[in-house]
C-alpha positions as MATLAB code, in Angstrom:
seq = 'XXXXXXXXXXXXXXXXXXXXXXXXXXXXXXXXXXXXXXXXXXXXXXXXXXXXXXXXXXXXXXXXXXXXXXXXXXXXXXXXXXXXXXXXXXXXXXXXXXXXXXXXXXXXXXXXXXXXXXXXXXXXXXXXXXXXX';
ca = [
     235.805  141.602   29.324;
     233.234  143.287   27.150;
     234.575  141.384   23.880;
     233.409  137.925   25.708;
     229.899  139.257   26.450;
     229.524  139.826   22.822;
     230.864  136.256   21.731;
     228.768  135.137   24.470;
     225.458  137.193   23.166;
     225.874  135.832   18.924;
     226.811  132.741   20.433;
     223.163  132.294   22.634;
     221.600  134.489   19.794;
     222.411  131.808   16.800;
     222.011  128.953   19.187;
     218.372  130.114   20.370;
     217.141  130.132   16.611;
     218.620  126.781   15.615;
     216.822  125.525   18.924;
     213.462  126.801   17.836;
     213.792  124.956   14.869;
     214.869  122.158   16.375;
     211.657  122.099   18.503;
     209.629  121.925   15.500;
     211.345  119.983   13.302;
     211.543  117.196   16.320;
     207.307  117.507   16.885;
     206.519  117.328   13.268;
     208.969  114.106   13.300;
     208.399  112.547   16.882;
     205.021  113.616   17.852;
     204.769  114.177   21.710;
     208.176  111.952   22.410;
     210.112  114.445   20.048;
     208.896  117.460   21.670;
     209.978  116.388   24.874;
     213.410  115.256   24.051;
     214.169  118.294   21.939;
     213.130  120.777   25.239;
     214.995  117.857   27.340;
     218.301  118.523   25.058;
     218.065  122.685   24.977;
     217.530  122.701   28.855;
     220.757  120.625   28.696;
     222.864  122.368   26.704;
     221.823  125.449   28.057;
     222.601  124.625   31.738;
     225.747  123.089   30.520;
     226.988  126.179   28.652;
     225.244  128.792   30.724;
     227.587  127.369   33.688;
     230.480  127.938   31.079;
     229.938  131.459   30.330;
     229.729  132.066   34.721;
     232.835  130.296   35.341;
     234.620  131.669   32.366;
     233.345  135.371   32.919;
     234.538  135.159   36.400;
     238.103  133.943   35.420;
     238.105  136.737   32.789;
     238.230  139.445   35.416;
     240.566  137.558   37.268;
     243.369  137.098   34.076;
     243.265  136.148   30.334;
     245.432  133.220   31.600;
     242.871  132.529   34.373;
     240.198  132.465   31.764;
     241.642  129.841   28.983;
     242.623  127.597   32.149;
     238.630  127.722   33.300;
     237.825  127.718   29.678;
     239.787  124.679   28.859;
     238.498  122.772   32.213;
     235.033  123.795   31.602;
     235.205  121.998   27.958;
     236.712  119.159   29.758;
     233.942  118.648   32.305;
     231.218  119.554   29.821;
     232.046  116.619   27.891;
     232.502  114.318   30.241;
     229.395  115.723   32.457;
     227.495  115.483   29.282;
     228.361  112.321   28.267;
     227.573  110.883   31.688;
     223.925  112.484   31.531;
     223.015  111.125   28.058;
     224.067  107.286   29.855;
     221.785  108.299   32.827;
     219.073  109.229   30.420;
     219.770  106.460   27.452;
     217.029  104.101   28.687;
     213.857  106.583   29.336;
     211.103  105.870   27.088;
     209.681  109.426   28.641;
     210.992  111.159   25.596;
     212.556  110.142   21.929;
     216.052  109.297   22.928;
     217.428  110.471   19.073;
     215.745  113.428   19.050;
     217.089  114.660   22.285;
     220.621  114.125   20.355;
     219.724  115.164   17.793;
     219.003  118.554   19.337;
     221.702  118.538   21.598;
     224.147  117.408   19.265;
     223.071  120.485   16.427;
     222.916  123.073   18.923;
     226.318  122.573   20.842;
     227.584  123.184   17.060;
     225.527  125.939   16.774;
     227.253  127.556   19.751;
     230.579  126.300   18.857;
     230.305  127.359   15.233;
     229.246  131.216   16.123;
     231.649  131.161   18.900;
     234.941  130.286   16.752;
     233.008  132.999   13.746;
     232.363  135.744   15.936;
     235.862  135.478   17.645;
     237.780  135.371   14.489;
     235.426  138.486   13.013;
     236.308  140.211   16.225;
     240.240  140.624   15.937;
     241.107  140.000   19.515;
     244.840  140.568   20.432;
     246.150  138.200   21.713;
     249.567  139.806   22.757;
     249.818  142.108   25.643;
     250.491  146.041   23.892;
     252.592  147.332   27.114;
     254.704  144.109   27.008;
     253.598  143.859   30.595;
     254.170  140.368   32.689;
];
């Protein structure tokens, strides 16, 4: 589905700019500490989209219906999966613990935010033209 690819692109494209600033604004703030959460929280939310956008491209050649099912399951796991690796990682002193939220937290809107835009912007039907079941 060539539309997704596109959502998928603006999505990473938006997200990878908000991340670089991120990155710096977390240094200048948290020294060292910062630095390392903020890379900690991209390589995060990177793995834990970029396995989003495999499962869900899959299920999009399969069926549209196929694809909000993964879609919706992959948002449910995501949050749960991420949830249970910011307990796992709450007590580190490796890294600044609010930073890494901080980041995380910013750029999962960031790929949220341009993912809602760009699909709207996009004018996707949403009904089948050949009335086909």
């Amino acid at each position: 589905m060539a539309i997704y690819g596109r959502v998928v692109r603006r999505s990473a494209a938006l997200t990878a700019a908000v991340a670089a600033a991120c990155v710096a604004v977390c240094a200048a703030l948290g020294g060292a500490k910062g630095l390392y959460g903020a890379l900690l929280a991209i390589a995060i939310v990177t793995a834990f989209f970029g396995i989003s956008v495999l499962v869900v491209g899959r299920a999009a050649r399969i069926s549209p219906h196929v694809m909000m099912a993964a879609a919706m399951i992959t948002y449910v796991v995501k949050i749960i999966g991420f949830a249970v690796v910011m307990i796992l990682l709450g007590r580190s002193t490796a890294f600044n613990g609010r930073m890494l939220g901080f980041t995380a937290l910013v750029c999962i809107l960031a790929w949220s935010a341009a993912e809602v835009v760009t699909a709207i912007r996009l004018k996707v039907l949403y009904v089948d033209p050949d009335g086909q079941r």
